[in-house]
VEXBA-788011 format. One line per 3 residues: their letters; for each residue x, y, z of C-alpha. Coordinates in steps of 0.25 Angstrom, whole numbers, padded with zeros to 4 digits. Each point is the difference from the previous one (the first is absolute). Example, Ala and Ser with C-alpha at 12.3 -4.5 7.8 and 13.67 -1.06 7.14 Angstrom:
2
as	0049:-0018:0031; 0006:0014:-0002
//
This chain:
785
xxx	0232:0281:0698; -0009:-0009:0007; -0002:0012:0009
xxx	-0001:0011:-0007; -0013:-0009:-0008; -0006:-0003:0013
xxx	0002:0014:0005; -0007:0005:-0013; -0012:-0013:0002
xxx	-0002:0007:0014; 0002:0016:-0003; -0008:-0001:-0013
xxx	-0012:-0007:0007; 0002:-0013:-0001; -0007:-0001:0014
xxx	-0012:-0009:-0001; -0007:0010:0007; 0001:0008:-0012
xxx	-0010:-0011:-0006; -0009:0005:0011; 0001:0016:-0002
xxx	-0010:0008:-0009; -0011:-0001:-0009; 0009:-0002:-0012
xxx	0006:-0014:0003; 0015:0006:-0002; 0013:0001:0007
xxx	0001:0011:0010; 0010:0010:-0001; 0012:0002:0008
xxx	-0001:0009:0013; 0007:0003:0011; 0014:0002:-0002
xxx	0000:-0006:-0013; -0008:0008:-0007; 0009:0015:0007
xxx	0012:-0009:-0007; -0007:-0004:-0012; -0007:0013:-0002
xxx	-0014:0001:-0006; -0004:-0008:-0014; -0001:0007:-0013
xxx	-0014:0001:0000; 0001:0008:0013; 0010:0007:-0004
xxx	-0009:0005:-0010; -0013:0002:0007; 0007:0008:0010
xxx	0001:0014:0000; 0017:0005:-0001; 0003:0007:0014
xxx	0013:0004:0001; 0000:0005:0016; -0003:-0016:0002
xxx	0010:-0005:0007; -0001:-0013:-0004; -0007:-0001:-0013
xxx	0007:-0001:-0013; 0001:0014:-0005; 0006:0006:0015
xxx	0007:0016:-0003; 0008:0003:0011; 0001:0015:-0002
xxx	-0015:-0002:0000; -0001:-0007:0010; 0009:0012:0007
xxx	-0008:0011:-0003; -0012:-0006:0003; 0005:-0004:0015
xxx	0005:0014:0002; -0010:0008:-0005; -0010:-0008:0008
xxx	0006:-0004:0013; 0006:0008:0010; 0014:0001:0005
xxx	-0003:-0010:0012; -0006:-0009:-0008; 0010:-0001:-0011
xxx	0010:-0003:0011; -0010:-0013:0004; -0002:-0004:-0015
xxx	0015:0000:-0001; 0001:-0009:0012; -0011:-0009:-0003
xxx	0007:0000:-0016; 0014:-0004:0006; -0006:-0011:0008
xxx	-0009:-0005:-0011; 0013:-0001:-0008; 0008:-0007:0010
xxx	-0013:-0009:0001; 0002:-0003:-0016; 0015:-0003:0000
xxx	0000:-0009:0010; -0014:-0007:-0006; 0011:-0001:-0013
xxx	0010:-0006:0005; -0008:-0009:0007; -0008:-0003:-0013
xxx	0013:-0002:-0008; 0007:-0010:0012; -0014:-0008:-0003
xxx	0001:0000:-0013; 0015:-0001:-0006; -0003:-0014:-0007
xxx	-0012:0007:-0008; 0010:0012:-0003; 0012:-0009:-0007
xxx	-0011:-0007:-0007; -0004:0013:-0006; 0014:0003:-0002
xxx	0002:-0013:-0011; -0015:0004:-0007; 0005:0014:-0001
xxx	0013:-0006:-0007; -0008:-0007:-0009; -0008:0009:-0004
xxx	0010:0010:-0003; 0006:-0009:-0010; -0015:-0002:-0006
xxx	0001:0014:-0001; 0013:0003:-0008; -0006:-0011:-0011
xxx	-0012:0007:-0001; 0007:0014:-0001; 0009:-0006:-0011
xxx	-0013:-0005:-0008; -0007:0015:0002; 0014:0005:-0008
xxx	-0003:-0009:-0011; -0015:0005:0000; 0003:0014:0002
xxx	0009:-0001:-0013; -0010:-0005:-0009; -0009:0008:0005
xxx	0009:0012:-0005; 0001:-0007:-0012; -0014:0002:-0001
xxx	-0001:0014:0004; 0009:0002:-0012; -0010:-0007:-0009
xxx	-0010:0007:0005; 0004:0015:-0001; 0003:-0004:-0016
xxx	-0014:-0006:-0001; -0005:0012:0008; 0008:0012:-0012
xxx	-0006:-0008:-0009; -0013:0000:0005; 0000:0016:0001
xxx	0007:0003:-0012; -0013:-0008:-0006; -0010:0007:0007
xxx	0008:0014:-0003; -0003:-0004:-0013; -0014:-0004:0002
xxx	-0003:0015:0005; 0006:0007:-0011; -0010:-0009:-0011
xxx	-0011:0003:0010; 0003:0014:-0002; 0002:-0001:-0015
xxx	-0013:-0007:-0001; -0009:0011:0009; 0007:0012:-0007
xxx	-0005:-0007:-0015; -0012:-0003:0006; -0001:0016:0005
xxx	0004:0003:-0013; -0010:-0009:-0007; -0011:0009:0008
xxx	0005:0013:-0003; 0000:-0007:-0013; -0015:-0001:0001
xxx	-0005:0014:0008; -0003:0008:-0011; -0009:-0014:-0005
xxx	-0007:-0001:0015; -0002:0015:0000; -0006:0000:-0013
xxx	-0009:-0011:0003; -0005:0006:0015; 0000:0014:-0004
xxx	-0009:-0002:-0012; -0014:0005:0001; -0008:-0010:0008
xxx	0013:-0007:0006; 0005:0001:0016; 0007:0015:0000
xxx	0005:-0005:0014; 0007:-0010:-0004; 0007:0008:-0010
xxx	0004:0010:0010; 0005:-0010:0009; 0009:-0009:-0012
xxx	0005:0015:-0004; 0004:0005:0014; 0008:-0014:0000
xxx	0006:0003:-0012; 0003:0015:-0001; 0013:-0001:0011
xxx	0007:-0009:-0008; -0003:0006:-0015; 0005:0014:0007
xxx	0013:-0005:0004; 0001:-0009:-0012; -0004:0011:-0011
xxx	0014:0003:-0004; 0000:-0012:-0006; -0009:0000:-0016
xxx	-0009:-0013:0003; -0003:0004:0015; -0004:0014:-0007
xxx	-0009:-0004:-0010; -0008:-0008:0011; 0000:0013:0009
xxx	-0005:0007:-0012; -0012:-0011:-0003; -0004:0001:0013
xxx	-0001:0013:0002; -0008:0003:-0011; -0010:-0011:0003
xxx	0000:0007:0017; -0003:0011:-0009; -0010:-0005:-0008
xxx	-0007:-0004:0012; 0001:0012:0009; -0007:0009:-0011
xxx	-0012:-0011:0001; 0000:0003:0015; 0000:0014:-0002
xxx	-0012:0000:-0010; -0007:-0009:0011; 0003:0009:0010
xxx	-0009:0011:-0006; -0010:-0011:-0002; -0013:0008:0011
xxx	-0006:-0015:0005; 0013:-0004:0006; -0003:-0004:0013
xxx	0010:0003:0012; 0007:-0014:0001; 0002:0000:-0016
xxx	0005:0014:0000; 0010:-0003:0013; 0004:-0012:-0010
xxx	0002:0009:-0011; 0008:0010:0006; 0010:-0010:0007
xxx	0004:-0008:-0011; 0003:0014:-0008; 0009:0004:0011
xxx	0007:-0013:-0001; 0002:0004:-0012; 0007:0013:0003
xxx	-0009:0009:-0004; -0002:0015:0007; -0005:-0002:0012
xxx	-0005:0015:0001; -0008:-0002:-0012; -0005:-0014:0003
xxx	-0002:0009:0015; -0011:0011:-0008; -0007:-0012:-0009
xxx	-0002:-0009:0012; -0006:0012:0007; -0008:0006:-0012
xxx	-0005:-0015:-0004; -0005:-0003:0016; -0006:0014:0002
xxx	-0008:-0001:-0012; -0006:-0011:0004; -0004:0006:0016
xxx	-0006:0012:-0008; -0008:-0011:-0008; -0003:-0007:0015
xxx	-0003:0015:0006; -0009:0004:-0013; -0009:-0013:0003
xxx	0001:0003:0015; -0006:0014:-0003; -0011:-0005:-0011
xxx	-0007:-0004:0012; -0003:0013:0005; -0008:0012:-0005
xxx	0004:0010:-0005; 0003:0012:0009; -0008:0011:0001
xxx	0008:0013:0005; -0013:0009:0000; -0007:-0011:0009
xxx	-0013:0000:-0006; -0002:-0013:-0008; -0005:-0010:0007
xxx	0012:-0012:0002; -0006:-0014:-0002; 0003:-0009:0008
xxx	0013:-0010:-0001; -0002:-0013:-0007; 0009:-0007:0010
xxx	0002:0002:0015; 0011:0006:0005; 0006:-0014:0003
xxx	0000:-0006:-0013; 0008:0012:-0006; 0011:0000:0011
xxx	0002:-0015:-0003; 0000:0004:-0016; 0011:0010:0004
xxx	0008:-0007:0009; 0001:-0013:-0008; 0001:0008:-0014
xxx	0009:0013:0002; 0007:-0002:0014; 0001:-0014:-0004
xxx	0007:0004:-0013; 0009:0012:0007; 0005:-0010:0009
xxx	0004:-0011:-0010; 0008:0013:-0009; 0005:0004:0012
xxx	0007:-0014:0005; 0003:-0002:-0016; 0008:0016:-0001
xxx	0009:-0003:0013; 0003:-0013:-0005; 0003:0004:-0015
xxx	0007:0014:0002; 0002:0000:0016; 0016:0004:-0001
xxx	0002:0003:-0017; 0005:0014:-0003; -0009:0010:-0008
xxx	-0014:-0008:0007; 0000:0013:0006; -0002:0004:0017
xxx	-0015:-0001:0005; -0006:-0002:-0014; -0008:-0012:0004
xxx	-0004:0010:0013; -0004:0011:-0008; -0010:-0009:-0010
xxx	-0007:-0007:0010; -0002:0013:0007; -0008:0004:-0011
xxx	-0007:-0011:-0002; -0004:-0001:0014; -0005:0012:0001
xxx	-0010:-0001:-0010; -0003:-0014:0004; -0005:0007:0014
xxx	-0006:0012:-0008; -0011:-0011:-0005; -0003:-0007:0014
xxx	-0002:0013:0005; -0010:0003:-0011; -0005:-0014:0002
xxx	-0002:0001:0015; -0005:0015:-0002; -0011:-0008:-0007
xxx	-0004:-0008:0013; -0010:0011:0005; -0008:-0008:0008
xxx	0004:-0008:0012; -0003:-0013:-0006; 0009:-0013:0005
xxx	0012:0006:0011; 0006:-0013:0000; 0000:-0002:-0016
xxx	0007:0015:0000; 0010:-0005:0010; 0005:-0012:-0007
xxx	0002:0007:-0012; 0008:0010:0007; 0007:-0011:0006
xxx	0003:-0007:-0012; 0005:0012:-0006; 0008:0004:0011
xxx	0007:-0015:0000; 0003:0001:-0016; 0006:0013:0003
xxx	0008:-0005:0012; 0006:-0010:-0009; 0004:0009:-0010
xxx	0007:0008:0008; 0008:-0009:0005; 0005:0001:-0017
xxx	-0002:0015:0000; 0002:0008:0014; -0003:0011:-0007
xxx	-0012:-0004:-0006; -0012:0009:0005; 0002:-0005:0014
xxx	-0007:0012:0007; -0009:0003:-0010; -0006:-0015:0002
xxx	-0001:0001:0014; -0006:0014:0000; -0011:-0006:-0012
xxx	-0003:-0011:0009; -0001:0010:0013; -0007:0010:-0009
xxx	-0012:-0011:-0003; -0002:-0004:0013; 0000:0013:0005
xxx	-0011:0002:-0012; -0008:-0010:0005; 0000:0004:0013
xxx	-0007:0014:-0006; -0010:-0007:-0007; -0003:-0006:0014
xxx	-0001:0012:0007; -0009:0005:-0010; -0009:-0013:-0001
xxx	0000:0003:0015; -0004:0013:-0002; -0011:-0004:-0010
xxx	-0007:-0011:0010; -0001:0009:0011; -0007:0011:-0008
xxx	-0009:-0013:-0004; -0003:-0002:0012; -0003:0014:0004
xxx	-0010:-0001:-0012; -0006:-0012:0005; 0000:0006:0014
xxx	-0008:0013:-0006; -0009:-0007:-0009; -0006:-0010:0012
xxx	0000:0013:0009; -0008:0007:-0012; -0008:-0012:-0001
xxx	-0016:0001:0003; -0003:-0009:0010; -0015:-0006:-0001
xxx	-0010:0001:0012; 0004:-0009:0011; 0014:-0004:-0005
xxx	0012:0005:0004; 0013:0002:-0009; 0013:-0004:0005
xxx	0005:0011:0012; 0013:0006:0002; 0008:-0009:0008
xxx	-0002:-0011:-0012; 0002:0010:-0010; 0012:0003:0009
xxx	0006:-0014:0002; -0003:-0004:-0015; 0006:0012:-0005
xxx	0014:-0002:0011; 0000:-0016:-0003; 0001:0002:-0015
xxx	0012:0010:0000; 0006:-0006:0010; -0001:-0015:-0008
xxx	0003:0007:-0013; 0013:0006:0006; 0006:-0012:0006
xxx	-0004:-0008:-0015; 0008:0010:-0006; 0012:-0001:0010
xxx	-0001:-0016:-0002; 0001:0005:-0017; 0012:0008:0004
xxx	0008:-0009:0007; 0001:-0009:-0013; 0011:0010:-0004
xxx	0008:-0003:0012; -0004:-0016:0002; 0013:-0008:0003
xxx	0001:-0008:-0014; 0001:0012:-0007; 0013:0003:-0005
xxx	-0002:0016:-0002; -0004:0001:0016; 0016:0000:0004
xxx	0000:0012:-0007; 0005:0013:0009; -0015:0006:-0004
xxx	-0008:-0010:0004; 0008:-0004:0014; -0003:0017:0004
xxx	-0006:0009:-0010; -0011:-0007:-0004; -0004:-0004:0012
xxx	-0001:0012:0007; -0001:0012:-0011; -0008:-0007:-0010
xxx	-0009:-0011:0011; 0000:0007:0013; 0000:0015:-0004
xxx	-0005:-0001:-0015; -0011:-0010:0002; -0004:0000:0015
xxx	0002:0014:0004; -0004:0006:-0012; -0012:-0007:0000
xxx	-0003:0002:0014; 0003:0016:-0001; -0009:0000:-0015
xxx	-0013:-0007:0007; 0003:0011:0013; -0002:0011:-0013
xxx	-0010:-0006:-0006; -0010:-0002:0011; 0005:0015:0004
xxx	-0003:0005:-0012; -0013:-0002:0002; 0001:0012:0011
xxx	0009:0008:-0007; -0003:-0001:-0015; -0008:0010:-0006
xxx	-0014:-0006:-0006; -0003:0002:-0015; -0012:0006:-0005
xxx	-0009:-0011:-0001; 0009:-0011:0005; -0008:-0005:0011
xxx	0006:0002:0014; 0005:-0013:0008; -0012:-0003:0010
xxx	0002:0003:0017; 0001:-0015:0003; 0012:-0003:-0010
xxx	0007:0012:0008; -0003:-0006:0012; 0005:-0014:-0004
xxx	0014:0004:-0006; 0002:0007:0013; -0002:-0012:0006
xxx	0009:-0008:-0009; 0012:0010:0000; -0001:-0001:0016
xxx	0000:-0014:-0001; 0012:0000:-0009; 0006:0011:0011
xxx	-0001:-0011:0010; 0004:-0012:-0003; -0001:-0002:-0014
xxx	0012:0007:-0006; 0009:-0007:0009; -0005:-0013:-0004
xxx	0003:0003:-0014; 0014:0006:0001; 0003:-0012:0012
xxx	-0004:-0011:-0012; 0006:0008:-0009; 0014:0001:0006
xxx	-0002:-0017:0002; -0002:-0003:-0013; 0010:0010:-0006
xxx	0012:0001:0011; 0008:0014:0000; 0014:0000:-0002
xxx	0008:0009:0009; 0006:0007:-0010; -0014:0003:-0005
xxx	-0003:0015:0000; -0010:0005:0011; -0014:-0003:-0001
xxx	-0014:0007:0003; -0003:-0002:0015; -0012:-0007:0005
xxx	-0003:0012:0009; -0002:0010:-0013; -0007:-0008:-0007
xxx	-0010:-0001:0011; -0001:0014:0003; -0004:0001:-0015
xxx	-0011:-0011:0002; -0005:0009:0011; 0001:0013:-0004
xxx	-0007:-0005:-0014; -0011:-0004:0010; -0002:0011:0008
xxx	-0001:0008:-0012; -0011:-0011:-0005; -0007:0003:0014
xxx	-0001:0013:0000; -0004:0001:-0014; -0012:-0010:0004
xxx	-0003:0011:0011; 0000:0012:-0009; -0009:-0008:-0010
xxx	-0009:-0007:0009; -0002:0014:0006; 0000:0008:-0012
xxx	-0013:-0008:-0004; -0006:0002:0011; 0003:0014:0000
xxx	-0006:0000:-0013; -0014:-0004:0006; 0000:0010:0011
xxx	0005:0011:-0010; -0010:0000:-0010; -0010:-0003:0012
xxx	0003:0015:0005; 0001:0006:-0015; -0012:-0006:-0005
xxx	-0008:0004:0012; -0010:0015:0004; 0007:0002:0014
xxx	-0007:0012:0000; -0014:-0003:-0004; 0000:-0017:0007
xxx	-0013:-0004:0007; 0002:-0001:0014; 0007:-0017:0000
xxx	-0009:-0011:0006; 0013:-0009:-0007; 0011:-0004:-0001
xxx	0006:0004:-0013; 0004:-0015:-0008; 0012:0005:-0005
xxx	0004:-0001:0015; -0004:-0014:0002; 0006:-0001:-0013
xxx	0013:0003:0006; -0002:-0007:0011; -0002:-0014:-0008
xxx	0012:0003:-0009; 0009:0002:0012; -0006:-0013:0007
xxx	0003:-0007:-0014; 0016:0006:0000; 0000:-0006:0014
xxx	-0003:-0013:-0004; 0009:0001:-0011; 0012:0003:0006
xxx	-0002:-0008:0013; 0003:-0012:-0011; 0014:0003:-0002
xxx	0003:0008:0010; 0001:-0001:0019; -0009:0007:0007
xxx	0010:0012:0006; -0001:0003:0012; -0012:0011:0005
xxx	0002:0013:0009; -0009:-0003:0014; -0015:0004:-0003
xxx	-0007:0008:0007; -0014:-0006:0007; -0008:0011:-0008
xxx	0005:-0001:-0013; -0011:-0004:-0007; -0011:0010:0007
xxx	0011:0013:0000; -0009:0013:-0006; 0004:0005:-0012
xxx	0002:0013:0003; -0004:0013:-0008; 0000:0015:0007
xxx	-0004:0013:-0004; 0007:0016:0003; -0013:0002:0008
xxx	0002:-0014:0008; 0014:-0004:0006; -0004:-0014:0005
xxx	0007:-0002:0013; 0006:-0013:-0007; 0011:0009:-0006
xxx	0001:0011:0010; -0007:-0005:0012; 0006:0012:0008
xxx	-0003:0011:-0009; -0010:0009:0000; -0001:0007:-0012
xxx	-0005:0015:0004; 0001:0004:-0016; -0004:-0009:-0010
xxx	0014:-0008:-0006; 0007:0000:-0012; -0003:-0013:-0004
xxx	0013:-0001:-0010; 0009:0004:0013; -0008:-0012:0009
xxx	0004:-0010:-0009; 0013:0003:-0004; 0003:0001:0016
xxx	-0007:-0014:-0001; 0011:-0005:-0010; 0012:0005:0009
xxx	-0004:-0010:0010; -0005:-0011:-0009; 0008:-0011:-0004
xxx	0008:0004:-0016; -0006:-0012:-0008; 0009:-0005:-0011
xxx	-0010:-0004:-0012; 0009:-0006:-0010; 0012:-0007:0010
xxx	0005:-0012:-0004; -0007:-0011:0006; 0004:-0013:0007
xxx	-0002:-0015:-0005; -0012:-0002:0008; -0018:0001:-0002
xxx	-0001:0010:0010; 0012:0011:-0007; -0006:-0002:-0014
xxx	-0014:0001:0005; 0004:0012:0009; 0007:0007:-0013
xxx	-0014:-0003:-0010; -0008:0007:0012; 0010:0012:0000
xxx	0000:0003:-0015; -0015:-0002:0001; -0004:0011:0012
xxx	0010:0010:-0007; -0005:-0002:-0012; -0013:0003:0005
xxx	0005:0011:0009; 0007:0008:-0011; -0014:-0001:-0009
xxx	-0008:0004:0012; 0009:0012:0000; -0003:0005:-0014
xxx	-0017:-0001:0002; -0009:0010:0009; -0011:-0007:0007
xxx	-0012:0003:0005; -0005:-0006:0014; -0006:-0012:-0003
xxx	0013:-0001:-0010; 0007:0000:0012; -0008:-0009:0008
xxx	0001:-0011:-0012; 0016:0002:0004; -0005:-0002:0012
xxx	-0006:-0013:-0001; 0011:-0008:-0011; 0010:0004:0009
xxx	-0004:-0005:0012; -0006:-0013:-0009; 0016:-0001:-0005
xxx	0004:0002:0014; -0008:-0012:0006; 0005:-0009:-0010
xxx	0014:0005:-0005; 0006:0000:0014; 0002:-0015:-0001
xxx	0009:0000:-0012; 0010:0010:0005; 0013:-0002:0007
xxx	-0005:0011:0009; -0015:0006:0002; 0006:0014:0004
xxx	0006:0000:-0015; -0014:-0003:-0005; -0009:0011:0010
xxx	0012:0010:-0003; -0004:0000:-0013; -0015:0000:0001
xxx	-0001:0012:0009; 0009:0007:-0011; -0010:-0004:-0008
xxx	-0011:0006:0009; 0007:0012:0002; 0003:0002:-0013
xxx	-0015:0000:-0004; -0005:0008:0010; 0010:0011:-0002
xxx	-0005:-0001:-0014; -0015:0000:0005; -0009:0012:-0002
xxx	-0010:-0004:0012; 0010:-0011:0007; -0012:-0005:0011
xxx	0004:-0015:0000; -0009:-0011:0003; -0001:-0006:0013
xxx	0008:-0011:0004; -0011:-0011:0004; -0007:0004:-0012
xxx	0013:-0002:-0009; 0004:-0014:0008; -0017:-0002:-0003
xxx	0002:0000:-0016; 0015:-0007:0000; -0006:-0013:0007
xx	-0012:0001:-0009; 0008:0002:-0012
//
């Protein structure tokens, strides 16, 4: 025993090195061997985690183990573990033995304690028998108290029960007395409502039975009672919506017809947004379906009735509409699309009075302030859509469409109006006398005032027009303002239109008939919107449609639009028809100088001339002052080669009894010449002069085209007078006076000595003595005059 103490002194670590171990100050714990043969203490037991393929810890499977060494380990290796195994066991039974030889003494000890405590053992199992008896005793006692506990609470139910069925009959008892007292005039009908909804299942089942009855009866007639006073406050005209919603759902808690509470709700709500409509529609005056009294103007703007709308009518119809779906939505005899079909109606009046209202916006006024009134409309409709798909959905968004596209009328047309403003303005300071020594504005300013102002005045009423399809604006999403509107009612209805009625306009100053007395538009106004229309040829049709198509981008599904190029080859055209109209003016008043100068005039009976006559230098001054005129606005142009004589050529004339050798230099006449078969031989081999061809966009082709209409004209007068010979030698002289200086206008100086010796011919084969003066003497009195 000895031993086996002194064994347990050394193996549990009665060592005084355990004094010298760790931190704590405690014994250390067996190791080694020991610890294999003791095993692990229970708090490591605990705190390790259970592994049955361990070999050697406590909780050791050995069909685990198996399956786990097989499905891991090869065959040769299972043949080394089962080697190493068998060597291990050998190892153990021979460390067993050797461990029970050592200690035999220690084991009998053991032996003698186990004896003893089996005897302790036996006593205390005979004492666990004699508690295990009274404890059944007491399990008998307790399932008796146990009975008797439950019977008591059985009992304690069924008095709970006795005592809430008297008081439920103690409030049936006293519902026709609540009712009577909430459903009075002035008392809390809901209340009454809610006590009688609690009470009518229980009176129904109970009516079989005469006091259950008679309380059904009470109660019904007070419900009764109230239900008329509900329906006389239905017909009352200043409900508002929440008190008539009140109204009709506590009638159809009581269970009356919903079909007819259906057609009163909807009478009582629509009399009251025909009141709305008629105070909507006191605001505008009256129409006027012949259109000739004057309309005064609106007492609001266009904002403030939107807002009066929106809030009043829309508002209302969307507080009936959210009232009807959830008072009738689902009931039988409410009828299918009957909500639809009254706000249809009512809609579409509602929009018949903002389209008188915005009809009334005749003048441009604010865009923006239009806009958002548009937009808050278009928002209250959205939302009450959302109640009523089929509320006037398209015919909203086409009301709003249609006053933009409105608007953008009146744009074009206050356009139209400012450049007819300026056209007067451009007239009047043309008209203007100017005093001595002070010159007026000339054509390029009047040119670049009048260009800079439409051109500004168009892209402020594009910036206007962009409003309707600014970003915050809630109708913008629409399908019509994403392509119609900026194409068809913008690009086309505004741009090109305006472009194409200004191209008219300024055309219809060539091709308009004047009225009688209506004064005609002067040369220079001509010549200027020529210049304008070429400029908007050029480059300022395109700068338009490019800002344009910036500002309001084209869809790709947008229809096709008018091209650049045409609109350009208006522009031009508009301006050549300008131009030659300015030619065919310019030379019709000069044609007018030189015709009445041959029809006022004796040919036949003139004094020999020593003059000039001063309607030629007349001419010459007004064809000097068209040169400076159009050299303003328009290029030189480009000159046929001179010849070194032009200004000093004869101006020739020639008789039937003088064929100068000028004409004919190799013919000598042995008869006298018809004169009439001389000149027309003349013409064959002259060059055809086209008086009234179209002329080109520069100083020399206009000025060429005045000089031509000018020598016909006097050509074809020349031709319908007989002259005498100093008549013909006055010929003589002007022409070669208009020669000397007219050459230098033209494009080509034959064009203007072809037309001179017409002239000539003319008047000497209408000469009765054709003896013309002599050249030196002519050239004598031209550089004196």
């Amino acid at each position: 025993m000895a031993d086996v103490e002194a064994a347990g002194r050394s193996g549990a670590g009665g060592s005084p090195e355990a004094g010298s171990g760790g931190g704590s100050g405690g014994w250390r714990r067996p190791h080694g061997p020991l610890q294999r043969y003791y095993g692990p203490t229970t708090a490591e037991a605990a705190e390790a985690t259970p592994d049955p393929a361990d070999i050697n810890g406590p909780h050791f499977d050995p069909e685990v183990f198996l399956t786990k060494v097989r499905s891991e380990c090869p065959l040769g290796q299972l043949l080394a573990r089962e080697a190493a195994l068998g060597r291990e066991i050998r190892a153990l039974d021979s460390d067993m033995q050797t461990l029970l030889y050592e200690n035999y003494n220690k084991f009998i000890s053991a032996t003698d304690t186990i004896r003893k405590m089996k005897v302790d053992f036996r006593r205390m199992e005979a004492e666990m028998d004699d508690l295990a008896a009274n404890m059944a005793a007491i399990s008998t006692s307790s399932a008796r108290v146990s009975a008797a506990l439950q019977d008591r609470h059985r009992r304690g139910a069924q008095l709970a029960g006795v005592q809430a069925l008297l008081r439920k009959l103690q409030s049936l008892v006293e519902v026709p007395g609540r009712l009577r007292r909430w459903a009075a005039p002035g008392g809390e009908p809901a209340r009454a409502l809610r006590c009688h909804a609690r009470a009518r299942a229980v009176l129904r089942h109970y009516r079989h039975l005469p006091s259950f009855r008679a309380i059904e009866d009470e109660s019904h007639a007070i419900m009764a009672d109230l239900a008329q006073r509900l329906r006389a406050r239905l017909r009352d005209e200043t409900l508002d919506p929440k008190e008539l919603t009140e109204c009709v759902e506590m009638l159809l808690q009581l269970e009356e017809p919903p079909e007819e509470l259906c057609q009163e709700f909807l009478s009582h709500a629509g009399a009251r947004l025909e009141a709305e409509l008629v105070a909507l529609e006191a605001e505008l005056p009256p129409s006027d379906p012949s259109g000739t009294a004057a309309t005064p103007p609106p007492a609001s703007d266009i904002l403030d009735f939107v807002d009066r709308g929106s809030s009043a009518f829309v508002g209302n119809l969307c507080l009936l509409a959210a009232s009807y779906r959830s008072l009738f939505e689902g009931r039988a005899g409410t009828g299918e699309g009957r909500l639809e079909a009254f706000a249809a109606t009512l809609t579409t009046r509602y929009f018949e009075l903002l389209e008188r209202r915005l009809a009334l916006e005749r003048g441009l006024g604010d865009t923006s302030l239009l806009v958002r009134a548009l937009d808050r409309f278009h928002r209250r409709l959205r939302a009450l859509l959302e109640l009523l798909p089929a509320a006037g959905a398209e015919a909203g968004a086409a009301l709003v469409a249609r006053a933009a596209r409105e608007r953008v009328d009146r744009y074009l047309r206050a356009l139209q109006t400012f450049f007819l403003g300026c056209l007067g303005d451009v007239r009047q300071a043309l008209a203007a006398p100017r005093p001595p020594g002070k010159e007026g504005p000339g054509l390029p300013d009047l040119l670049a005032t009048l260009s800079s102002s439409v051109l500004g005045q168009l892209k402020a009423v594009l910036a206007y027009v962009q409003l309707f399809t600014a970003r915050d604006v809630a109708f913008a999403s629409l399908p019509y303002f994403k392509g119609e509107f900026c194409v068809e009612a913008v690009r086309e209805g505004l741009v090109v239109a305006f472009v194409r009625w200004l191209c008219r306009t300024a055309r219809g100053f060539a091709d308009g008939p004047t009225e009688r007395g209506a004064p005609a538009a002067p040369p220079a106004l001509l010549l200027l919107l020529s210049r304008l229309c070429l400029d908007y040829e050029a480059t300022t049709i395109s700068y338009i449609l490019t800002l344009t198509d910036e500002q309001f981008p084209p869809q790709d599904t947008d229809p096709a639009v008018t091209p650049g190029p045409a609109l350009c080859a208006e522009a031009r055209a508009a301006a050549q028809r300008l131009l030659d109209h300015y030619v065919q003016v310019q030379g019709a008043a000069v044609a007018q100088m030189l015709r009445k100068s041959v029809e006022t005039r004796d040919w036949l009976g003139t004094v020999e001339p020593r003059n000039v006559r001063a309607v030629m230098k007349r001419v010459v001054e007004d064809i000097t002052a068209i040169d400076l005129q159009v050299g303003q606005l328009f290029e030189e142009g480009v000159r046929r080669a001179q010849s070194s004589d032009s200004s000093r050529r004869a101006f020739s004339v020639y008789s039937s009894s003088r064929a100068p050798s000028r004409y004919a230099p190799s013919y000598t006449p042995s008869a006298p010449m018809d004169t009439h078969l001389l000149s027309n031989i003349q013409k064959l081999f002259s060059e055809r002069i086209d008086i009234f061809s179209p002329v080109e966009f520069n100083k020399v082709s206009v000025l060429t085209g005045i000089i031509k209409i000018s020598l016909k004209t006097l050509l074809e007068c020349l031709r319908l007078r007989t002259l005498g010979r100093f008549g013909l030698q006055q010929v003589q002289v002007d022409g070669h006076y208009l020669q000397l200086y007219l050459w230098r206008f033209a494009s080509d100086e034959r064009v203007v000595q072809g037309l001179l010796d017409e002239v000539a011919a003319s008047a000497t084969h209408r000469c009765l003595d054709p003896v013309p003066m002599e050249h030196s003497v002519v050239e004598l009195i031209c550089e004196r005059g």
